[in-house]
C-alpha positions in Angstrom: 2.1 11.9 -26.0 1.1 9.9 -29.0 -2.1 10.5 -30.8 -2.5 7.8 -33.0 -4.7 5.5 -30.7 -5.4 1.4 -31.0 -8.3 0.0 -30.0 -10.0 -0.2 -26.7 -10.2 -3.4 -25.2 -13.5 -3.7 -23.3 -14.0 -3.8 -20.5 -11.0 -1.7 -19.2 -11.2 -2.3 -15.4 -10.2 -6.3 -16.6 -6.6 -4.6 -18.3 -3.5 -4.5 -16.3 -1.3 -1.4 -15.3 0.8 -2.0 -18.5 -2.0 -2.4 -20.9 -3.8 0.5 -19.5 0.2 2.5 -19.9 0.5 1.6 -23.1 -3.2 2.5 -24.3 -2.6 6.0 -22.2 0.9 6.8 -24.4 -1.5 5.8 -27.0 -3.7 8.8 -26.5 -6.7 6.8 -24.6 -7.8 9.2 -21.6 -10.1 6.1 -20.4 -7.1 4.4 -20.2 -5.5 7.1 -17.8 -8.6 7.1 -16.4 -8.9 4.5 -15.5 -5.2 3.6 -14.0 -6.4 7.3 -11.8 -9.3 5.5 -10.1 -7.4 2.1 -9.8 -5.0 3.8 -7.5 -6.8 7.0 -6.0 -7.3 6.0 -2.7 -3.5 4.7 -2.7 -2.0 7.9 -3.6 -4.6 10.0 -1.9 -3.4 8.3 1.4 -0.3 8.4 0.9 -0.1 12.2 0.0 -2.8 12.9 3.1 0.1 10.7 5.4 2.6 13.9 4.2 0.5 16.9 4.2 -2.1 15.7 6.6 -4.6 18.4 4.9 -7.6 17.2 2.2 -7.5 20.1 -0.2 -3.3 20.5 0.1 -3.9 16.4 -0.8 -6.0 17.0 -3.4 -4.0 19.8 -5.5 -0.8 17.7 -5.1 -2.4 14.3 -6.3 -3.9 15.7 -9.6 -0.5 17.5 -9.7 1.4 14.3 -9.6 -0.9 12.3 -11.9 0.2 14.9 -14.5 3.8 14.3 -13.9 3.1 11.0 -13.9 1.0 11.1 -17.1 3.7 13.6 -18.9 6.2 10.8 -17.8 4.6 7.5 -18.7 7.0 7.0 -21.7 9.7 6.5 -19.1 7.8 3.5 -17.2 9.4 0.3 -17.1 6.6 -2.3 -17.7 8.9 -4.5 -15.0 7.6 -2.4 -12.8 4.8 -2.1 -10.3 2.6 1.1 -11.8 1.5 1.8 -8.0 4.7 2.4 -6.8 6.3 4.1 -9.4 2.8 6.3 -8.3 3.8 6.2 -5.0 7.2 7.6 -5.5 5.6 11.3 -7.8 3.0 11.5 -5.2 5.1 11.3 -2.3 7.8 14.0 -4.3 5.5 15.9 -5.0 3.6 16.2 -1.6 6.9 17.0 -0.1 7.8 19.5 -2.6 4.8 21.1 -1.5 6.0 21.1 2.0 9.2 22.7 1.5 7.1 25.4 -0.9 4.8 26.4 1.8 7.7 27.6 4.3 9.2 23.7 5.5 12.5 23.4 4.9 14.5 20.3 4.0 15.7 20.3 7.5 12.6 19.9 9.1 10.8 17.3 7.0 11.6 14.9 9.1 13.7 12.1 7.6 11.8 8.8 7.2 14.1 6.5 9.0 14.6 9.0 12.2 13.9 7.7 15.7 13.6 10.6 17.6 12.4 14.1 16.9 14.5 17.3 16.8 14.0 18.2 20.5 14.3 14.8 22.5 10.7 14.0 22.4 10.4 10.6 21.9 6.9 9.2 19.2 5.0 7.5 22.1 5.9 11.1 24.3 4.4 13.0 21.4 1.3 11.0 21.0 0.5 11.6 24.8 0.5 15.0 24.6 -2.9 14.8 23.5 -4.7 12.4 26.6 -8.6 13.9 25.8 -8.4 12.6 22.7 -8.7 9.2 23.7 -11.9 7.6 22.4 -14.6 6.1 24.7 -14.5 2.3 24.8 -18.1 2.4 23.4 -17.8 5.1 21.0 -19.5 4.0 17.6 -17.5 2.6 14.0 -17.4 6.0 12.6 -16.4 7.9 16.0 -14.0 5.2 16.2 -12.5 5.6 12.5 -12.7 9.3 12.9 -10.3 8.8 16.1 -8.2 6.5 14.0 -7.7 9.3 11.5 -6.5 12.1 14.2 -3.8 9.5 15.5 -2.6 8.5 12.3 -2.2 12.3 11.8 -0.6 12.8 15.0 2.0 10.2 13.9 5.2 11.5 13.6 6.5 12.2 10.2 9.0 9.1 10.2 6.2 6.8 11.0 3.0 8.0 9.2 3.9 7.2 5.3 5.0 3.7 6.8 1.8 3.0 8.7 -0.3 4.3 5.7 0.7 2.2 3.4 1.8 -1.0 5.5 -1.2 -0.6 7.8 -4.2 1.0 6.1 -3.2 0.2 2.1 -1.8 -3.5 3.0 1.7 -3.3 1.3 4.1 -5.5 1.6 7.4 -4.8 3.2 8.9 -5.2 -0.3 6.4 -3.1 -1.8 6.8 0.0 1.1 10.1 -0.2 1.2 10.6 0.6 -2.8 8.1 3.5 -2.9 9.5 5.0 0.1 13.3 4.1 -0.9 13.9 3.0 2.7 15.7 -0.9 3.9 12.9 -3.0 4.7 14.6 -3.6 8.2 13.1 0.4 8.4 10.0 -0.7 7.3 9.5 -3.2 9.7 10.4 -1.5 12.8 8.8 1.8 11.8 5.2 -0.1 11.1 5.8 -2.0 14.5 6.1 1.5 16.6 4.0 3.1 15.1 1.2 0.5 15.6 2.3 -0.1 19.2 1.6 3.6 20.0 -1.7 3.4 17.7 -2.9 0.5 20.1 -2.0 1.9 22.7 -4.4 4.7 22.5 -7.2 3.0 20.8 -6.9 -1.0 22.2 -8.4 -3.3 20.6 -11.1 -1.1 18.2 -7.9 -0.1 16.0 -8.4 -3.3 14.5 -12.2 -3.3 13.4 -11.6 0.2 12.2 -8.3 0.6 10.6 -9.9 -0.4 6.9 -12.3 2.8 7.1 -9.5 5.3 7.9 -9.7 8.4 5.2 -12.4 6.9 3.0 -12.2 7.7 -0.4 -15.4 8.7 -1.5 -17.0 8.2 -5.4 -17.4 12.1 -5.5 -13.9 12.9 -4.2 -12.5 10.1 -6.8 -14.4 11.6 -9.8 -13.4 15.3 -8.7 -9.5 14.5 -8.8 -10.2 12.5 -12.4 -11.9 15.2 -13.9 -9.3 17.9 -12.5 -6.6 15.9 -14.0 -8.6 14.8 -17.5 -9.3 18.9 -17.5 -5.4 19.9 -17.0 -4.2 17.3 -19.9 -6.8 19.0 -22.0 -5.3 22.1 -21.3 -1.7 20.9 -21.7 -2.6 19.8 -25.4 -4.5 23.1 -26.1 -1.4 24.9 -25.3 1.3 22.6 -27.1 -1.0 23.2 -29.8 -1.3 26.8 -29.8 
């Protein structure tokens, strides 16, 4: 990473993605900084839709921001920043996976239709009736049922809905970070929201924008983890 650094432009939350790239390679950690909590809640769902576990989410986002941040040389500014994000985050989650005992074979490819032993999605997500909300249940019972679903979701399905349904992606956009036909997208979103409505109704819908909040604290723990392990990257090159 370069360490001769230009000058800030002020303030940074009005630079795009490739000004705050170029300012990072540039040595800024604002900068990097800032592109971390301009996409946080992106990547954190996305990971979370993989490894459906906070803290596993947590170690492998600050993991990938510092791949990505190692890496930002090789960014094409003709790119979209969030899904060239999207694409070391969702590596890197299922690296994790495959670590922790998963293997290839049973990460469950994105485009399947039908799991390993018959079981159709809308047979899985029945296997779980008492989880069904009541129809007067309150927002936050509501969103915290939204959550379980989504998490319930089989594997071909979830990283689709998270980012088609929850982070509003395009089609385009999904399809690139997941490197999957948009024909895949579209049918994959369109399940998995059937079976989603099916079990909810019609709260899904006032809901779905809550799902896995990403809190100020939880934001400024994964920057600080990340700033702390750059720091410690350049002590060591140093040394």
């Amino acid at each position: 990473m370069n360490t001769q650094k230009t000058m800030l432009p002020a303030p940074l939350d009005a630079s795009s993605d490739a000004e705050l790239v170029n300012l990072a390679i540039a040595g800024h950690d604002a900068a990097f900084s800032q592109i971390m909590r301009r996409h946080n809640r992106l990547l954190f769902r996305t990971a979370r839709s993989i490894l459906k576990n906070d803290d596993d989410t947590q170690d492998a986002l600050q993991e990938a921001y510092l791949r990505a941040w190692r890496a930002l040389a090789s960014f094409r500014s003709d790119a979209r920043l969030s899904t060239w994000l999207v694409r070391i985050v969702v590596n890197e989650a299922l690296g994790r996976l495959r670590r922790s005992g998963v293997q290839p074979a049973q990460v469950v490819p994105l485009n399947a239709t039908i799991d390993a032993d018959g079981e159709t999605p809308e047979m899985q997500m029945q296997a779980n009736p008492d989880d069904q909300p009541e129809p007067t249940a309150v927002r936050a019972q509501i969103r915290q049922q939204i959550e379980a679903r989504i998490d319930s979701l089989p594997d071909s399905f979830r990283s689709v809905f998270m980012l088609r349904g929850v982070e509003e992606l395009s089609v385009e956009e999904t399809a690139l970070a997941l490197d999957i036909p948009e024909a895949t997208v579209r049918s994959r979103f369109f399940r998995a929201r059937g079976i989603l409505r099916e079990g909810l109704s019609r709260d899904i819908d006032m809901a779905i924008g809550d799902a896995f909040s990403f809190a100020g604290s939880r934001c400024d723990r994964i920057v600080e983890g990340v700033l702390a392990m750059i720091d410690h990257e350049r002590e060591s090159s140093r040394s």
